[in-house]
C-alpha positions in Angstrom: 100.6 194.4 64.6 102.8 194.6 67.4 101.1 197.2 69.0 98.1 194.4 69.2 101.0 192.7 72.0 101.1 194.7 74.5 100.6 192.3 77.4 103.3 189.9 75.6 103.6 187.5 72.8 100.7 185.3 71.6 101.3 181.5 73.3 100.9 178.6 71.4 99.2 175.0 72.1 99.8 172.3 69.8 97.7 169.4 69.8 98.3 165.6 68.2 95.4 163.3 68.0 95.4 159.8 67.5 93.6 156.6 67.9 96.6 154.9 68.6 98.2 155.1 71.9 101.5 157.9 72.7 104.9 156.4 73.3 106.9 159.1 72.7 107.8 157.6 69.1 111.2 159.1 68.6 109.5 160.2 64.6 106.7 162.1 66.0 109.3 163.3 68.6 111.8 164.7 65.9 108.8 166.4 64.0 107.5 168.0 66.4 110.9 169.0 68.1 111.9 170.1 64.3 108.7 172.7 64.3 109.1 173.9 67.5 112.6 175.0 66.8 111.5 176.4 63.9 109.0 178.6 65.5 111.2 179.7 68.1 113.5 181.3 65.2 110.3 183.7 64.6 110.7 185.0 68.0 106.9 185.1 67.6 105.6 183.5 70.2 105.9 184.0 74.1 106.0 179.6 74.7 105.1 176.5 73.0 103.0 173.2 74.6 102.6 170.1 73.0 99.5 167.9 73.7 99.5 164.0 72.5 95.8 163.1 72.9 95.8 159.3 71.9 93.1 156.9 72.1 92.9 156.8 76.0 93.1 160.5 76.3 90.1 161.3 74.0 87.8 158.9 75.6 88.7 160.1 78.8 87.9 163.7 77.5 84.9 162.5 75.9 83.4 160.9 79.3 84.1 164.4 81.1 82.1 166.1 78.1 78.9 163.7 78.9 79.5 164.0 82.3 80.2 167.2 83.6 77.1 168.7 85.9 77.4 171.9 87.0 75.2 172.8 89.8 74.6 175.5 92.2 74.2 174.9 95.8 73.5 177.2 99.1 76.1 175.6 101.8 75.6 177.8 104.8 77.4 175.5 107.8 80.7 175.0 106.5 84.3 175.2 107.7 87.6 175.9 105.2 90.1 172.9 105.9 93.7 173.9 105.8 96.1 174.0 102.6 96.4 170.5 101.6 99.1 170.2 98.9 97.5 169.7 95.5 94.1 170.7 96.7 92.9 174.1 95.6 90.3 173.9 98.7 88.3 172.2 100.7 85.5 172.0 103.1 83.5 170.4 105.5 80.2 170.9 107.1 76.2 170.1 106.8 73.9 171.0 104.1 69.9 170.2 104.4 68.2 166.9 102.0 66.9 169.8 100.4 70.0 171.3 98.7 71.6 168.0 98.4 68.9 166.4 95.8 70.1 169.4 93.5 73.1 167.7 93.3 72.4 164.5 92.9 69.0 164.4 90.3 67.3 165.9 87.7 64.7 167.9 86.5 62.9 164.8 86.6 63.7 163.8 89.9 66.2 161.2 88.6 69.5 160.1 90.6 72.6 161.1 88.0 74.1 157.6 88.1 77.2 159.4 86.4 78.0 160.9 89.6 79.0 158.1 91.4 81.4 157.0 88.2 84.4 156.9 90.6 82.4 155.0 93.6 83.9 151.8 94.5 80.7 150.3 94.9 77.0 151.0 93.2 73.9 150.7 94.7 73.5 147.7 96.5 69.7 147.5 97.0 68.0 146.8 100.3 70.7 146.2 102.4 70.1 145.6 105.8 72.2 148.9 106.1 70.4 151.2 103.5 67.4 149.9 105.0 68.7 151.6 108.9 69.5 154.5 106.7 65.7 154.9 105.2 64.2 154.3 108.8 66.3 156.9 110.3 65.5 159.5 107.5 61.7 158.8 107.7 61.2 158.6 111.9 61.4 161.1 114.5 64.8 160.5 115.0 65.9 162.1 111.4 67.4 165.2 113.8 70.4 162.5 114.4 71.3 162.0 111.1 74.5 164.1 110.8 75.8 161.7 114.0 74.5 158.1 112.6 75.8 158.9 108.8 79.6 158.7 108.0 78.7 161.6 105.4 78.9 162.6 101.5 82.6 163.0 99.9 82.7 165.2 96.6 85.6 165.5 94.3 85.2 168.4 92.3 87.6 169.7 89.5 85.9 173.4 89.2 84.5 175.2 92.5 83.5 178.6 92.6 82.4 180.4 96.6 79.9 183.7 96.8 79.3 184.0 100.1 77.3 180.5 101.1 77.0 179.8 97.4 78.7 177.0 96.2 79.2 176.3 92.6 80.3 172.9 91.5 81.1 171.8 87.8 82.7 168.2 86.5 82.4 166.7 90.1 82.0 163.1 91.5 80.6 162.1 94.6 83.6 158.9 95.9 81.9 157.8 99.2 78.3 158.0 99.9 76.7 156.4 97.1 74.7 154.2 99.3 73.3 157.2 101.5 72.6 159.3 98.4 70.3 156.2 96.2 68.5 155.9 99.8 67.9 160.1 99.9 67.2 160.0 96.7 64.2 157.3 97.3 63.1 158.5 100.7 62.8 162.3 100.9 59.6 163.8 101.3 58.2 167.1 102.5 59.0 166.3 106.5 62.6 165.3 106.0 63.5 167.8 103.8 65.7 170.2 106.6 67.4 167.0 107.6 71.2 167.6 107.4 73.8 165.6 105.8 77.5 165.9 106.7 79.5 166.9 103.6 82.7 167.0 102.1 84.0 169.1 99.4 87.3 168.4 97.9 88.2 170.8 94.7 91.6 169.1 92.7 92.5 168.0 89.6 95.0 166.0 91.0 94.0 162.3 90.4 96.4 160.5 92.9 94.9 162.9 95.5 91.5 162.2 94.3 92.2 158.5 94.6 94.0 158.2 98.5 90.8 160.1 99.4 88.7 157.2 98.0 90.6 154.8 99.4 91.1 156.6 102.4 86.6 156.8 103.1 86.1 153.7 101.7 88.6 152.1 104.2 86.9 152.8 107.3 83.8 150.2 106.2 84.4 146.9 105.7 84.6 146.8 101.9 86.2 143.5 99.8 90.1 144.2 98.7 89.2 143.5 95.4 86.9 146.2 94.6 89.3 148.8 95.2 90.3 147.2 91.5 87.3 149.9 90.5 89.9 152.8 90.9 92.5 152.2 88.5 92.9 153.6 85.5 92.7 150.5 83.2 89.2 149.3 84.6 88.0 152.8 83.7 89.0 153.2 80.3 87.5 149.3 80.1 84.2 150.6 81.3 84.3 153.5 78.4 85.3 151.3 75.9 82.6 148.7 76.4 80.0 151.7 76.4 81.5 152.9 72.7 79.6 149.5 71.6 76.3 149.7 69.9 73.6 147.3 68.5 74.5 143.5 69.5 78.0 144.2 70.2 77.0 146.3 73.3 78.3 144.9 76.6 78.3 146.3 80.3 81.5 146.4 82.0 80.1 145.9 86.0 83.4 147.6 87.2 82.0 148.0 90.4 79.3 145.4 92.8 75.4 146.4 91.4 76.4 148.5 89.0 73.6 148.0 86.7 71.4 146.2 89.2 68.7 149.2 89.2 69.4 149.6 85.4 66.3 148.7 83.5 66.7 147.3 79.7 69.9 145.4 80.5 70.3 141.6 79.9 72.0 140.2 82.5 74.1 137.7 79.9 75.9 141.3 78.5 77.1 142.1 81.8 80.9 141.7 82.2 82.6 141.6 85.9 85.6 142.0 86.5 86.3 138.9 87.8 84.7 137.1 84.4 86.6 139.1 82.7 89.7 138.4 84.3 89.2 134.6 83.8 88.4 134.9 79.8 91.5 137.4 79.7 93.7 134.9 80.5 92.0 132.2 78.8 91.9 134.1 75.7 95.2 135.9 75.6 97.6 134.4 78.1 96.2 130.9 77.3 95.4 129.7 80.8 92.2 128.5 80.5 93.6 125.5 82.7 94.4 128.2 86.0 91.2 129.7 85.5 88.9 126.8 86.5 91.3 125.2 89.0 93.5 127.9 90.5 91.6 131.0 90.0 93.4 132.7 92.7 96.9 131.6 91.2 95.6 134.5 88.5 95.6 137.0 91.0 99.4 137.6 91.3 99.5 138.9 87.4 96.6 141.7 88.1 98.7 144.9 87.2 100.8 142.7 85.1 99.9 139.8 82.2 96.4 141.5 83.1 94.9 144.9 83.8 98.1 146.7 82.9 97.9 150.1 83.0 99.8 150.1 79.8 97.8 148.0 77.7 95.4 149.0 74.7 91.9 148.1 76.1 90.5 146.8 72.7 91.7 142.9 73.8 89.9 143.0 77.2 86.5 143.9 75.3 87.4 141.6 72.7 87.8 138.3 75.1 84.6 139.3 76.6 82.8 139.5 73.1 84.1 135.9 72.4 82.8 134.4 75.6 79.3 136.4 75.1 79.0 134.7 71.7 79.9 131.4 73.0 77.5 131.7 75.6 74.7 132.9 73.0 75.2 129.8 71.1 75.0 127.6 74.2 71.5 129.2 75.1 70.1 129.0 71.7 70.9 125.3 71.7 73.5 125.7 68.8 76.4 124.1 70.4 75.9 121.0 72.8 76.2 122.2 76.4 78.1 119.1 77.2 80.9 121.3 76.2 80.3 124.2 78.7 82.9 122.5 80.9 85.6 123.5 78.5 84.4 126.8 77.8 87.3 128.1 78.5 89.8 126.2 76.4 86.8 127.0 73.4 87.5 130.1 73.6 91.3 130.3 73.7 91.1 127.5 70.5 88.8 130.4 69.2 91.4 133.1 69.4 94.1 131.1 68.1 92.2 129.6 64.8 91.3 132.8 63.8 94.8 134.2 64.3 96.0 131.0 62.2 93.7 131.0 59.7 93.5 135.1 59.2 97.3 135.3 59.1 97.0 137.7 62.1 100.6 138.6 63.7 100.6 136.6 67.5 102.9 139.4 68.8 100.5 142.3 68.0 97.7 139.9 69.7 96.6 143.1 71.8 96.2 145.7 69.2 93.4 147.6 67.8 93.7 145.9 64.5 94.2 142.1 65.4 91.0 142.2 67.8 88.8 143.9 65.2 89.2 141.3 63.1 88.3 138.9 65.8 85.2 141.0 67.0 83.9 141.5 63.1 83.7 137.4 62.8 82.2 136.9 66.4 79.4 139.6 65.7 78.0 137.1 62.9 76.7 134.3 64.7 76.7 131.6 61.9 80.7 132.5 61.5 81.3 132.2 65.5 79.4 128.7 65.2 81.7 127.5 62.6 84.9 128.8 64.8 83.6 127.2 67.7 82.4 123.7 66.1 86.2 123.9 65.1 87.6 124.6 68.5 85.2 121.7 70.2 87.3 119.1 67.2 90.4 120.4 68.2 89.7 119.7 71.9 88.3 115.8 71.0 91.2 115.6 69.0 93.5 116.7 72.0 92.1 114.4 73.9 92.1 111.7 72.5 96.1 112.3 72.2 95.4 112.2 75.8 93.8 109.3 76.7 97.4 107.3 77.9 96.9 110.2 80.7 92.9 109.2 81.3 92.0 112.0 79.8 88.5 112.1 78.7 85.4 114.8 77.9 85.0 115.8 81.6 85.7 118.7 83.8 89.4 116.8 85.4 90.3 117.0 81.7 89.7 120.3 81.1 91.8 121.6 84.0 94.8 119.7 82.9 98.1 121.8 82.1 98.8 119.1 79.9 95.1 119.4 77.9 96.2 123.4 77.8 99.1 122.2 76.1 97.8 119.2 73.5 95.5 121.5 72.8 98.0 124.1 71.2 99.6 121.5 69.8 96.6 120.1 67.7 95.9 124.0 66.5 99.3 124.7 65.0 99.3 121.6 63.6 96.2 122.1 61.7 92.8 120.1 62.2 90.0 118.4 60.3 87.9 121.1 58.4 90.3 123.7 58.4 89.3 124.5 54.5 85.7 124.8 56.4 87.1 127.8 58.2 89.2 129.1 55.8 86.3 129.4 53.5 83.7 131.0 56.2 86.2 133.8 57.8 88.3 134.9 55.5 
């Protein structure tokens, strides 16, 4: 066998899979310390790498799978840039309308809305500036394009160069979404030599991959906020929501018009990010009170209490899932809308009868297991109605607890820190028709 060898010793790649998340658990750690040791006793093997793929990995993985075009384009007026660190290569220059629409459709003619994945924005639409953009492309001025256009920038984790042949595979165009929807719509026969300044950027690096975003999106005026889009925990958000079928499918709109141009799509399922921010911390950091007073006040925990990188995404789908269904029963005329103005302090009362009344553990309020049980009880509407109903009697108990402090069923009420508060109170202490709820979720 050894003579099989001859170039060196076979390398090994261990893999660990699992649809929890990887903290370096100092069991798993030993065990797999323990086998590599033992391997290396063989003196078998050249090297050894171990590869934890936990729940955020694999659906990272799986997105690339579904999303990795490969395409094949002629780009003929090009210039090499220098060696950037952590860039393999890169290049600029001008490729005609022509080539471009290989990258960006189909074989039906279709723009690949995957591309633009890592876009801060979507398509906006007829915007005053798309709309320049179409004129210019379709008049006898198209020549001027390359000077009017800020250009196309392309992030591209494999690139392969014959000659003027460019071949790009699991790529993403960051800046130029807006110009590409409008190329896209607008090219015909006459416009189809018009050139379009380019960038190519091949790297696998992701923090490079994200200063360039930032770096073409800063030069138009473009809201703080949506740079939000690029980290990592509004991604894995987006993913998640899209592993949901049948009623409990929801849109994550992690970036402006996302699904605007998305036919099929009720606009009630679409989550933004700043809705999503508010049920988040009315649902599990129990400020439904901040939410419809101090909204901004919220923004100092982004990165923190909310949108940590670090956190298991299962809760933020699961908050949004409880304030669909609420909504669902407010539309269907199955809970009094008088009650919309405490929406938010229904839905926190929702998370924390459930936990009560399920015996689910407060401290593991973010895990895969505690929200599951909370999303199998909101996907039946009848059960959601009767955890509601029970909410909206813990909240007219609450205030009426209240009333030394004027509180009544009105919007000043339901801002109150102190309603926030009462209404805890009234929960742990039990309410009417608690055998009600028992009965129905457990």
């Amino acid at each position: 066998m050894a003579g099989k060898f001859a170039r060196g010793l076979p390398k090994v790649s261990l893999f660990y899979a699992t649809t929890g998340t990887w903290n370096e658990d100092q069991n798993l750690c030993a065990i797999r310390d323990g086998f590599i040791a033992q391997a290396n006793s063989l003196h078998m093997f050249s090297s050894f790498t171990f590869n934890p793929i936990d729940a955020t990995r694999i659906q990272k993985l799986y997105f690339q799978t579904k999303n990795a075009f490969r395409v094949t384009i002629t780009f003929l007026q090009n210039i090499s840039l220098p060696e950037i660190p952590n860039v393999r290569e890169s290049y600029i220059g001008l490729i005609p309308i022509s080539e471009y629409l290989k990258m960006i459709t189909d074989e039906e003619g279709n723009v690949r809305r995957r591309l633009f994945f890592d876009n801060i924005r979507d398509f906006q639409g007829d915007t005053p500036v798309n709309i320049s953009i179409a004129d210019t492309l379709n008049s006898t001025s198209c020549i001027e394009f390359p000077l009017r256009n800020n250009g196309i920038t392309i992030m591209t984790r494999k690139l392969q160069r014959v000659g003027p042949q460019f071949t790009l595979e699991d790529f993403q165009i960051v800046n130029g979404c807006q110009t590409s929807h409008v190329i896209a719509a607008r090219a015909t026969q006459k416009n189809q030599a018009t050139m379009i300044p380019i960038k190519i950027v091949a790297t696998e690096d992701e923090e490079v991959a994200r200063q360039v975003i930032v770096a073409s999106n800063s030069q138009n005026k473009v809201d703080q906020e949506s740079f939000w889009a690029l980290d990592p925990i509004h991604k894995a958000i987006e993913i998640y929501f899209e592993s949901k079928t049948g009623d409990q499918r929801l849109y994550y709109e992690r970036r402006p018009g996302h699904f605007n141009t998305v036919a099929g799509i009720e606009k009630v399922r679409v989550v933004t990010k700043d809705l999503l921010l508010k049920v988040y911390a009315s649902v599990f950091l129990e400020q439904p009170n901040q939410v419809g007073r101090y909204y901004k006040d919220l923004t100092p925990m982004i990165g923190k209490e909310v949108f940590n990188p670090t956190h298991e995404v299962h809760s933020y789908y699961t908050a949004a899932f409880i304030a669909f269904r609420l909504e669902f029963l407010f539309r269907n005329r199955r809970l009094d809308t008088d009650w919309k103005p405490f929406r938010f302090q229904i839905i926190m009362a929702a998370r924390l009868l459930i936990e009560r009344n399920y015996g689910l553990d407060p401290k593991e309020r973010r895990s895969q297991l505690y929200c599951k049980a909370i999303d199998a009880i909101m996907l039946d509407p009848d059960r959601a109605q009767i955890v509601f109903e029970r909410a909206t009697d813990a909240i007219k108990t609450a205030v009426s607890e209240l009333k030394d402090q004027g509180a009544e069923l009105d919007r000043r009420t339901a801002k109150m820190r102190d309603m926030r508060d009462k209404l805890r109170a009234v929960i742990g202490a039990g309410v009417q028709g608690d055998d009600i709820v028992q009965s129905n979720i457990l």
